[in-house]
C-alpha positions in Angstrom: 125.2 -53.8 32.9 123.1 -54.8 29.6 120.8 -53.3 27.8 117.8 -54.1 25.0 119.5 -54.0 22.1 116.6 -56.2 19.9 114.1 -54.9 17.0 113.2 -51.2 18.6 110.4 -50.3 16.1 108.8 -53.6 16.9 108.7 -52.4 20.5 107.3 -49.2 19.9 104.4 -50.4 17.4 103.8 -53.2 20.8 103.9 -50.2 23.0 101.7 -47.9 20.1 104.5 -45.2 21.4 107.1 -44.2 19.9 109.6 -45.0 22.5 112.9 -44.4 21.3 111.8 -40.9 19.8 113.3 -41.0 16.1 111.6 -40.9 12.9 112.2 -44.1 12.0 109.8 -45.1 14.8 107.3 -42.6 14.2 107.1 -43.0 10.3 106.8 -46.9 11.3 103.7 -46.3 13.5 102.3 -44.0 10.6 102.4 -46.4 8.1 102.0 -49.3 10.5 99.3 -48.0 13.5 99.1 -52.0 14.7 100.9 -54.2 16.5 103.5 -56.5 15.0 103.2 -60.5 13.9 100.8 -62.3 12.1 97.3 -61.8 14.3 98.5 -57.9 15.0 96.7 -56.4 12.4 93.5 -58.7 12.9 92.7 -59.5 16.3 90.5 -57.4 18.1 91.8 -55.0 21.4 89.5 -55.2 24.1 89.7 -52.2 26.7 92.2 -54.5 28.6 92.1 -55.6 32.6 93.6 -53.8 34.9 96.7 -55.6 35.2 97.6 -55.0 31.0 97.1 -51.3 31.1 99.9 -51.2 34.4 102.0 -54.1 32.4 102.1 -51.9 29.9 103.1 -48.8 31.1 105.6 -50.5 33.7 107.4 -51.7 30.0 107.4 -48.6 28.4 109.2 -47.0 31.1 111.8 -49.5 31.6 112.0 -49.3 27.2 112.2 -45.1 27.6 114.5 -45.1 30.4 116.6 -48.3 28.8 116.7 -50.1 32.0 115.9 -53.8 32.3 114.0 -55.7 34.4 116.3 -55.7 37.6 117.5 -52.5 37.7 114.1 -51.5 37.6 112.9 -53.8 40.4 115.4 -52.1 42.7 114.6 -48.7 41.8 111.0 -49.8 42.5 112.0 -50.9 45.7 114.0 -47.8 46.5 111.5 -45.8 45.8 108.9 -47.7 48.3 111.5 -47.0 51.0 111.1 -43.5 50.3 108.6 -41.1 51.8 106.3 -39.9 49.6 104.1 -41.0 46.5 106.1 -44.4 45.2 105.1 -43.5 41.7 106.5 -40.2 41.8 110.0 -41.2 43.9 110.3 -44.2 41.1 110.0 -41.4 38.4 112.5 -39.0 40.4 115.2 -41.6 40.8 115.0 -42.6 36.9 115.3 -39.4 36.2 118.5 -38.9 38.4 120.7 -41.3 36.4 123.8 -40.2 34.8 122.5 -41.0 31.0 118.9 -39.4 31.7 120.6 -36.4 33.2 122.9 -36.2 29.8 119.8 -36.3 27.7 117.7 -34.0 29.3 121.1 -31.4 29.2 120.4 -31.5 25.5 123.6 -32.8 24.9 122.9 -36.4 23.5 119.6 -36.5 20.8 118.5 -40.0 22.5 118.9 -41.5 25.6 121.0 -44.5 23.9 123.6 -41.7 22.7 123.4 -40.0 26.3 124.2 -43.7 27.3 127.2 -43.9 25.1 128.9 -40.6 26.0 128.8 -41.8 29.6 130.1 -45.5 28.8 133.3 -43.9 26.5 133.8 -41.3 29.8 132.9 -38.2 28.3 131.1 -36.8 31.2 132.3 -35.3 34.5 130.4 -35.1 37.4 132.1 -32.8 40.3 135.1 -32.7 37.9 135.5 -36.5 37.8 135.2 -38.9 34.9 132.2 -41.5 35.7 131.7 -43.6 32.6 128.7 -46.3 34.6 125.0 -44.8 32.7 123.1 -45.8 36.1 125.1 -43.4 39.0 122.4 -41.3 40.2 123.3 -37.8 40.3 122.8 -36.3 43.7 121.3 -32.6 44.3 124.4 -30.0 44.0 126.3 -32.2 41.8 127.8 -30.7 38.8 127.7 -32.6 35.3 130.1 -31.4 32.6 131.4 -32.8 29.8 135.2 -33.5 29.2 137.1 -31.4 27.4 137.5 -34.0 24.8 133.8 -33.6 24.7 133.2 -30.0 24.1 135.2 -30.3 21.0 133.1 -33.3 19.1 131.3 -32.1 16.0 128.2 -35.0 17.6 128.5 -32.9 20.7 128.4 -29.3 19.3 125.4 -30.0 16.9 123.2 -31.2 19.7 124.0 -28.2 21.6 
């Protein structure tokens, strides 16, 4: 599937998050606390409707998780099928896919390097290479890294 791969401190000084969580983003916001083009620093933010402020959030989770619109729609309607808050089951199955579950193992330093290690097959799940960043790991599943894997300097320092 694609991915964003555009301007990503212009997303986060949108946003006023930094997204992607690297310095680069957070020294931009620092020296830059506005949003980008020529009426960013100028024009005045009102408190917003109703339907910015969700907007909003609804793109910085799709820019965190590095999902596009799509993917995103179906895990939306996944989660509506589910019982339970649909905010929360949205969250939960973000969360469950192979790339997040990399990242939050602490062996990738972003989610975009968590997406890579899964793409070039350097993650096993149940003892089986998946390479696809979206496969939602189950409950009980296993996640290891390849062999291969354990012995990358990139690997070992994030560990």
């Amino acid at each position: 599937m694609a991915r964003y791969t555009g301007p990503k401190v212009r997303i986060s000084r949108r946003l006023g998050v930094n997204i992607y969580e690297n310095t680069k983003g957070s020294k931009a916001l620092e020296r830059r606390p506005f949003p980008p083009g020529t009426h960013g620093r100028t024009r005045r933010r009102g408190a917003g409707s109703e339907y910015l402020l969700q907007l909003q959030e609804k793109q910085k989770a799709k820019y965190i998780y590095g999902v596009l619109e799509r993917q995103f729609r179906k895990a939306y309607e996944e989660a509506t099928r589910l019982a339970g808050p649909t905010g929360e089951n949205l969250l939960r199955l973000l969360e469950c896919r192979l790339d997040n579950v990399v990242y939050r193992a602490g062996w990738a330093n972003t989610r975009p390097q968590a997406r890579q290690f899964v793409s070039h097959g350097l993650v096993l799940v149940d003892g089986k290479r998946v390479n696809i960043a979206s496969y939602s790991v189950g409950r009980g599943q296993v996640v290891t890294l390849s062999e291969k894997a354990a012995n990358m300097i990139v690997i070992q320092h994030n560990i």
